[in-house]
BAFI-3210 file (N, C-alpha, C; in Angstrom, 3 decimals, decimal comma, padded with zeros to 6 digits):
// residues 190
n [1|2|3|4|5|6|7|8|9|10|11|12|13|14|15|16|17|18|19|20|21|22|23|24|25|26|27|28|29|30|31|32|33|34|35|36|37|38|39|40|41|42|43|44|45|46|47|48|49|50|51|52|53|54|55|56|57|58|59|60|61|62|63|64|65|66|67|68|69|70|71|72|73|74|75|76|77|78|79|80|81|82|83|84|85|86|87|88|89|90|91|92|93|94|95|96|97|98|99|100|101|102|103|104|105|106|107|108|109|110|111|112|113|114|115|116|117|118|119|120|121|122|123|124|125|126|127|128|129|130|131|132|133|134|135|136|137|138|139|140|141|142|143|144|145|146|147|148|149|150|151|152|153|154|155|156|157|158|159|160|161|162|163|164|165|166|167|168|169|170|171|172|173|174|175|176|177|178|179|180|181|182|183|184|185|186|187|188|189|190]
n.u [148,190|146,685|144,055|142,674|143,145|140,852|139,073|137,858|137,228|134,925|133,449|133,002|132,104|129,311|128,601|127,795|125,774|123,681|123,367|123,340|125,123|128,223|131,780|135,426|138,811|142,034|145,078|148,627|151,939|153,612|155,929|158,381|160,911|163,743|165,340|165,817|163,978|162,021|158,289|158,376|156,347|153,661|150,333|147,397|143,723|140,559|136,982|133,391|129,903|126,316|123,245|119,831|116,586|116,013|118,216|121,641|124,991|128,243|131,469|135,002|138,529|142,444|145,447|148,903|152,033|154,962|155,391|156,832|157,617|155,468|153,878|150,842|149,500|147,093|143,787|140,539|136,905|133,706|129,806|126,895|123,566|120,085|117,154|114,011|110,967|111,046|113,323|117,478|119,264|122,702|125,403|128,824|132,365|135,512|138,803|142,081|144,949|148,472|151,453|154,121|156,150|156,068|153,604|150,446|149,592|149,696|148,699|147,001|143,551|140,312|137,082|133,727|131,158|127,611|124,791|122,206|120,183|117,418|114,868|113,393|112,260|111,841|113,728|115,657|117,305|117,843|120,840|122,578|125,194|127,244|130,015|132,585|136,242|138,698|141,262|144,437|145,103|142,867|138,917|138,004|135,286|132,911|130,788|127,584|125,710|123,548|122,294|121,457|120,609|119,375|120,102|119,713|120,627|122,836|124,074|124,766|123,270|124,952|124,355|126,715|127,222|129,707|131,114|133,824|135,000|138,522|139,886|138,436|137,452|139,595|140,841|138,904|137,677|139,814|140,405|142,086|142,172|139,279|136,938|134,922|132,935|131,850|130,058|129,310|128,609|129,725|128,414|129,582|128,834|130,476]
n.v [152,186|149,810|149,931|151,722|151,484|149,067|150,373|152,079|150,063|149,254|151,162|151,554|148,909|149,927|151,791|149,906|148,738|150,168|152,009|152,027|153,030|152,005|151,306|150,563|149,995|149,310|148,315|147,561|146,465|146,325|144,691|144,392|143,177|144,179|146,310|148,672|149,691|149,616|149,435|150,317|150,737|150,326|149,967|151,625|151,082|152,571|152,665|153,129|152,840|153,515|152,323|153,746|152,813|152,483|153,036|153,399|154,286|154,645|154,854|154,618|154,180|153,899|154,129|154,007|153,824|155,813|154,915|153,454|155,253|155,434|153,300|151,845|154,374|155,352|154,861|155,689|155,098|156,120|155,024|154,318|153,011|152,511|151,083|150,420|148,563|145,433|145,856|147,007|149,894|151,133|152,794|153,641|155,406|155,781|156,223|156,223|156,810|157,196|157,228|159,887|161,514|164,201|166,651|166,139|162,809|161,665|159,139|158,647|157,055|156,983|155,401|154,108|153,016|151,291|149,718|147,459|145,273|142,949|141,532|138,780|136,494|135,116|133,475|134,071|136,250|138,890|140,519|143,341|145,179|148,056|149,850|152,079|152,993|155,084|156,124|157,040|156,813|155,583|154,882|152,305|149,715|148,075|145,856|144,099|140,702|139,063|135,938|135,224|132,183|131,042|127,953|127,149|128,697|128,206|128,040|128,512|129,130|130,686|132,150|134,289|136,901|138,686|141,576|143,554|146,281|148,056|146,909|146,431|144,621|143,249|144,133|143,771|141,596|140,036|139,729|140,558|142,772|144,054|141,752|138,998|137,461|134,497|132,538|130,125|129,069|128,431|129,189|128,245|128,518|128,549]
n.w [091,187|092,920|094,139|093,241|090,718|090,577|091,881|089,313|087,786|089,086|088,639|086,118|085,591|086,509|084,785|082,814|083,743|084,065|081,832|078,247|077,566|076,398|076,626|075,844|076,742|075,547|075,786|074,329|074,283|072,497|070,184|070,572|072,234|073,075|075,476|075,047|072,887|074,031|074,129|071,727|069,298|070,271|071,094|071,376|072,204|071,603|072,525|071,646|072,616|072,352|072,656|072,061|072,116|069,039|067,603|067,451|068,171|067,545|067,988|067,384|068,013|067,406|068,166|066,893|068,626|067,975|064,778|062,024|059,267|056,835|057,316|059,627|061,049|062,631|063,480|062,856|063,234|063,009|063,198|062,327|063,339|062,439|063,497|062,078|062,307|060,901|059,748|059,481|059,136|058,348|058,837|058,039|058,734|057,991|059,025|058,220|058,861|058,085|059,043|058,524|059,461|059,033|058,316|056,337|054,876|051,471|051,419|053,028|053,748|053,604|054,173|053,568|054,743|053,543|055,031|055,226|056,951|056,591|058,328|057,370|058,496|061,515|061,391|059,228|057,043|054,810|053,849|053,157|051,420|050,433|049,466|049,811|048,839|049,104|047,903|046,443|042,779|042,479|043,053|045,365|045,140|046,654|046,483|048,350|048,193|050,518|052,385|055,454|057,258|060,329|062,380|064,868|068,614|068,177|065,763|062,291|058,695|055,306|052,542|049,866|048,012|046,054|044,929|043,268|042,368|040,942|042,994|044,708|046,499|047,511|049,843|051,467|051,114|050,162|047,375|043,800|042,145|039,761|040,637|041,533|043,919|045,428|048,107|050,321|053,380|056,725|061,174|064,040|067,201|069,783]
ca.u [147,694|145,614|142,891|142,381|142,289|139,651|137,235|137,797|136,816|133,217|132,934|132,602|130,439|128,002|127,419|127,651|124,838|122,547|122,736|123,072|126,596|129,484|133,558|136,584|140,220|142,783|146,616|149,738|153,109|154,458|156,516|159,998|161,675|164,682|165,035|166,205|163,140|160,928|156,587|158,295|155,418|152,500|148,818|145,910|142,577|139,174|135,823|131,833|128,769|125,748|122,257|118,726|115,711|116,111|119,366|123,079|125,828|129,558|132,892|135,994|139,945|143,164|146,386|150,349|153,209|156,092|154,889|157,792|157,471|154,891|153,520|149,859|149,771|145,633|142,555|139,541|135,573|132,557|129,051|125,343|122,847|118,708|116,297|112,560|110,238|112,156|114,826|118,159|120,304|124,134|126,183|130,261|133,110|136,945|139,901|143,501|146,357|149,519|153,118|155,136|157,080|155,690|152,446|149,510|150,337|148,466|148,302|145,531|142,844|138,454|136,169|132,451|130,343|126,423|124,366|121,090|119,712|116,318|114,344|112,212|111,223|113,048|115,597|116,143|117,749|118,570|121,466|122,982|126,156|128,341|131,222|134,041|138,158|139,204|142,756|144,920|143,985|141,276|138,489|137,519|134,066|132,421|128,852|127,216|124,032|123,699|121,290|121,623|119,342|119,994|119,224|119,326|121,432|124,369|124,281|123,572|123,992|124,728|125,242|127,320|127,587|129,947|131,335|134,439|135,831|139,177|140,254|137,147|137,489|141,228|141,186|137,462|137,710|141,322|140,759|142,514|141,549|138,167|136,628|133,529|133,077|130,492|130,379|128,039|129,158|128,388|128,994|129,128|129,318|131,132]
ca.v [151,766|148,555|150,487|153,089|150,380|148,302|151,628|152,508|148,882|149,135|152,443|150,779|147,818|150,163|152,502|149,646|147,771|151,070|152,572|151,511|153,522|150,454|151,443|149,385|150,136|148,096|148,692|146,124|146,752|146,490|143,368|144,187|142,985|144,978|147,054|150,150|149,978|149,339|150,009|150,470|150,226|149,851|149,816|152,305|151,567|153,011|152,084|153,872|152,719|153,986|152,887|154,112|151,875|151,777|154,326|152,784|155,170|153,877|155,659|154,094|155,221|153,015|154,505|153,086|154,775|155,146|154,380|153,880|156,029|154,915|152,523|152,716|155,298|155,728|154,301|156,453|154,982|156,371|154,725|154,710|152,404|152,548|150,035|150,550|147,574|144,666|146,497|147,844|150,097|151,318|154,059|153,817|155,965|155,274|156,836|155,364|157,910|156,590|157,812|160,674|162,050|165,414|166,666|165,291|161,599|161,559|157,982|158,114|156,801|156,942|154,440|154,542|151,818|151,432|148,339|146,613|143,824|143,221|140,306|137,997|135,515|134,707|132,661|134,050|137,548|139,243|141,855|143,875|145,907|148,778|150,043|152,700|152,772|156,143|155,854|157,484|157,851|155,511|154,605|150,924|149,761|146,503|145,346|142,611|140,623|138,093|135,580|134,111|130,994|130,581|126,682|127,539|129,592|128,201|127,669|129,535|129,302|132,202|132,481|135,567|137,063|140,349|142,006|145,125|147,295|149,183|146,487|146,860|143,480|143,393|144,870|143,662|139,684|138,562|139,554|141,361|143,213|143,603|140,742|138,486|135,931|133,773|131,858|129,531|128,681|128,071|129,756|127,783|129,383|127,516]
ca.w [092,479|092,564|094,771|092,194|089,504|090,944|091,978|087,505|087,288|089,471|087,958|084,631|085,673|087,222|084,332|081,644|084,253|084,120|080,813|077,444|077,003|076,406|076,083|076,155|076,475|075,052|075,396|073,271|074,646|071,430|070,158|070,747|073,551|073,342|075,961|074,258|072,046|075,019|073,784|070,033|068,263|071,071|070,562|072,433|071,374|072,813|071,407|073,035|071,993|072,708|072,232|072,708|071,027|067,672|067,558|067,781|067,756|067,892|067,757|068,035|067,700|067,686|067,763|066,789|068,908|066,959|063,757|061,367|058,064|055,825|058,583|059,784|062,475|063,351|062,592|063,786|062,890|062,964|062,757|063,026|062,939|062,825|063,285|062,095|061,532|059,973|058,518|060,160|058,003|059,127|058,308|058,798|057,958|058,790|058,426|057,989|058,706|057,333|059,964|057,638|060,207|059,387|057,592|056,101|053,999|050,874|051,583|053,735|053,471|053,701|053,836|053,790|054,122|054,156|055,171|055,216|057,392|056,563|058,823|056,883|059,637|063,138|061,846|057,736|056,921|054,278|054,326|051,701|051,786|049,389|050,377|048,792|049,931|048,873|047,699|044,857|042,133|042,403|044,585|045,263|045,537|046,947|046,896|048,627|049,020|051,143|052,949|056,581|058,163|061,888|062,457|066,139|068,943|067,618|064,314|061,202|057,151|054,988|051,129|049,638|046,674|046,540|043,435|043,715|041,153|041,325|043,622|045,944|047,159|047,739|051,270|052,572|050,589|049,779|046,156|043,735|040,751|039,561|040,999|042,168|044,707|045,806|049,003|051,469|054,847|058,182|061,710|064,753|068,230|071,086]
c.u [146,536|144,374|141,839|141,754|141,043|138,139|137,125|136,822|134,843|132,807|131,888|131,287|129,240|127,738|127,117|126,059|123,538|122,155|122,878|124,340|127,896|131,210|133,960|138,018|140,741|143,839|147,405|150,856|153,808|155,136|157,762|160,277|163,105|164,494|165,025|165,020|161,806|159,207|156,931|156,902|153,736|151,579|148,053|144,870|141,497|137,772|134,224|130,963|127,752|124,678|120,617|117,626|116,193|117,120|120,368|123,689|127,375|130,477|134,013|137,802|141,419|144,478|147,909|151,351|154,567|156,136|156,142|156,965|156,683|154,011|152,030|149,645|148,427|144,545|141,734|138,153|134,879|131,335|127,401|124,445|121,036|117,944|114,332|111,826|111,069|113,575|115,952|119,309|121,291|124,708|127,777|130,954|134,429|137,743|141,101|144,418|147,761|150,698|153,748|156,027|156,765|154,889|151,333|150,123|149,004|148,200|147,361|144,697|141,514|137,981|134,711|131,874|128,796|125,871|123,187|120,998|117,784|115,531|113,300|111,412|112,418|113,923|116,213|116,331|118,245|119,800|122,249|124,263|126,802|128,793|132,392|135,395|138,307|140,995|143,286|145,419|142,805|140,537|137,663|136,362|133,772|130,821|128,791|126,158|124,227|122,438|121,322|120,651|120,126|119,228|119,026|120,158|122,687|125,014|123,599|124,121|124,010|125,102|125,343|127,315|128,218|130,775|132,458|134,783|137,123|139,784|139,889|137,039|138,533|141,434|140,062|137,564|139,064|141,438|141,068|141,983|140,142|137,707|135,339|134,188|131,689|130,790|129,422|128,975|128,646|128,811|128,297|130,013|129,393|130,576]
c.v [150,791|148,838|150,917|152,132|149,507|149,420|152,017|151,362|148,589|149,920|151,834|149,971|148,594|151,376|151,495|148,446|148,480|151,593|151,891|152,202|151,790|151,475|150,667|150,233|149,267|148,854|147,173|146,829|146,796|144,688|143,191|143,958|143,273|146,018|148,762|150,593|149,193|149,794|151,099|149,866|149,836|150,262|150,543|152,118|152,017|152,940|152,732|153,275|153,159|153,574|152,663|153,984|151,408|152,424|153,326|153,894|154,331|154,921|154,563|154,759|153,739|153,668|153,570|154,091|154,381|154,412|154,588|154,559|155,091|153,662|152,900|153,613|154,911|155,459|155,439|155,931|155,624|155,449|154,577|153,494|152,497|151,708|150,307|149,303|146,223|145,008|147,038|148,499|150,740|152,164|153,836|154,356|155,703|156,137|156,524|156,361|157,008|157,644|158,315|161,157|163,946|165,759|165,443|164,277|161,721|160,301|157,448|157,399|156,498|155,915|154,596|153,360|152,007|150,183|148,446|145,381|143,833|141,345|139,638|137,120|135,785|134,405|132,980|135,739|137,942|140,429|141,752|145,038|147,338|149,954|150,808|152,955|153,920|156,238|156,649|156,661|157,055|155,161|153,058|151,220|148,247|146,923|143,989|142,338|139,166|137,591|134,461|133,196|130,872|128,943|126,772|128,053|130,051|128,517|128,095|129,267|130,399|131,667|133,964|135,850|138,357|140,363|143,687|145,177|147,959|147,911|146,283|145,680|142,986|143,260|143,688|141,852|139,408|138,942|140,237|141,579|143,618|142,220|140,436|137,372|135,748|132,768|131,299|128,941|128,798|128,757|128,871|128,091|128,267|128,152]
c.w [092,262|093,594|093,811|090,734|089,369|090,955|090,352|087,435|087,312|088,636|086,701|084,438|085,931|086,146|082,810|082,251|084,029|083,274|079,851|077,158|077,457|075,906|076,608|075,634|076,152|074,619|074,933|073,982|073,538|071,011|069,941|071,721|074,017|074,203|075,554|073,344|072,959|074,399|072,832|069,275|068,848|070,711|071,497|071,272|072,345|071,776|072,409|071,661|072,654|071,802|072,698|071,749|069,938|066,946|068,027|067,360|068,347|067,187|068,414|067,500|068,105|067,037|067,841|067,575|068,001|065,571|062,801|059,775|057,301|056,551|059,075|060,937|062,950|062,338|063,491|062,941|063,719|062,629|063,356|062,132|063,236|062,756|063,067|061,983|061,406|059,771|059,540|059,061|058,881|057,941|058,886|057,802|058,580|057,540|058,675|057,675|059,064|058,209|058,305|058,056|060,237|058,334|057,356|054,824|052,639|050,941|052,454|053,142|053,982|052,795|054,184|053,415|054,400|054,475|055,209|055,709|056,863|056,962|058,284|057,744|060,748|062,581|060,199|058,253|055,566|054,333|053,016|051,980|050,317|050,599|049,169|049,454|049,152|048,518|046,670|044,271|041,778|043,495|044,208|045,680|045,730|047,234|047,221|049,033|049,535|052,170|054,246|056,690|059,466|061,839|064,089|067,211|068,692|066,640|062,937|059,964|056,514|053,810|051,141|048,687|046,779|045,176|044,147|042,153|041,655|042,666|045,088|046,720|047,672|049,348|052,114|052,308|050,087|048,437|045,034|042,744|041,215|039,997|041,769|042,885|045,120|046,847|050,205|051,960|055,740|059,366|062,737|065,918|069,195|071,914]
res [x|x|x|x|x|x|x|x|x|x|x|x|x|x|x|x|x|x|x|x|x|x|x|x|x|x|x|x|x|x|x|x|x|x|x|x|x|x|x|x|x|x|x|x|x|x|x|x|x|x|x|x|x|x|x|x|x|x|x|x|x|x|x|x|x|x|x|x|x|x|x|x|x|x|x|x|x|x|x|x|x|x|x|x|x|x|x|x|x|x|x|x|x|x|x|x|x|x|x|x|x|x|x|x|x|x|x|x|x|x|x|x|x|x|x|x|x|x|x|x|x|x|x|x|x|x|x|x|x|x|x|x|x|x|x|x|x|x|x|x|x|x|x|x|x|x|x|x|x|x|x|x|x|x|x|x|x|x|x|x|x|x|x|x|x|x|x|x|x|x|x|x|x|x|x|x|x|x|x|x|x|x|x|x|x|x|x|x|x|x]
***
């Protein structure tokens, strides 16, 4: 009912106008257009944030219907962030459940990442990252340090430097193996 949908809609605006709590839905129909296999394969996600001074809290969830065997079924994150002073550090954990058709897949998989921003002036940053993928039988790892410049609302430079093991860079950078990369670039907001 397009009544009903619209009063969800104010709803929304009026508690994301008053508090500091944020969610978002987001449905996919899928990408078959057979009718017989009508929202094969469709997408629910839902995402809350929440935060209060120097406190961020975020949860989010994204499920596959119909996930064929071995296929990713469900993502679910966790994460937390604190800001004291300068510095903001972050906490995230995710979990990647793999469609078996019945039981638990040992092909799951946990991720845990931590972070570091730390503000040197207005427009310089440093931030620092490590990060483990939980997998069998080993577990990847990535590190990274890295240094933004904003030149102004738009426009910012960053060098990278990030380093995995175990194929720790595989998933998060493109790269396989043991491996390093190094990288300066630019980000410019339309």
């Amino acid at each position: 009912d397009e009544r009903r949908n619209e009063e969800a809609q104010q709803l929304v605006r009026a508690l994301e106008r008053n508090t500091d709590l944020k969610f978002a839905l987001a449905y996919s129909g899928g990408a078959n257009d057979d009718a017989s296999a009508e929202n094969l394969g469709a997408i629910t996600s839902g995402s809350i944030n929440y935060k209060a001074g120097p406190l961020m809290l975020a949860a989010g969830v994204e499920n596959t219907a119909d996930a064929a065997a071995g296929a990713l079924e469900s993502t679910s994150v966790v994460g937390v962030s604190y800001t004291f002073g300068p510095a903001t550090v972050g906490l995230a954990y995710s979990q990647q459940s793999f469609a078996t058709g019945v039981g638990v897949n040992p092909d799951d998989i946990t991720e845990t990442y931590a972070s570091l921003v730390y503000k040197m002036s207005d427009v310089t940053s440093l931030r620092a990252a490590y990060g483990s993928r939980d997998t069998q039988p080993n577990s990847e790892v990535m590190m990274a340090l890295g240094l933004n410049r904003r030149l102004d609302k738009k426009a910012e430079l960053y060098v990278l430097a990030a380093r995995g093991t175990d194929g720790g860079l595989a998933h998060k950078g493109k790269l396989s193996g043991d491996g390093s990369a190094f990288v300066l670039g630019g980000i410019y907001k339309f």
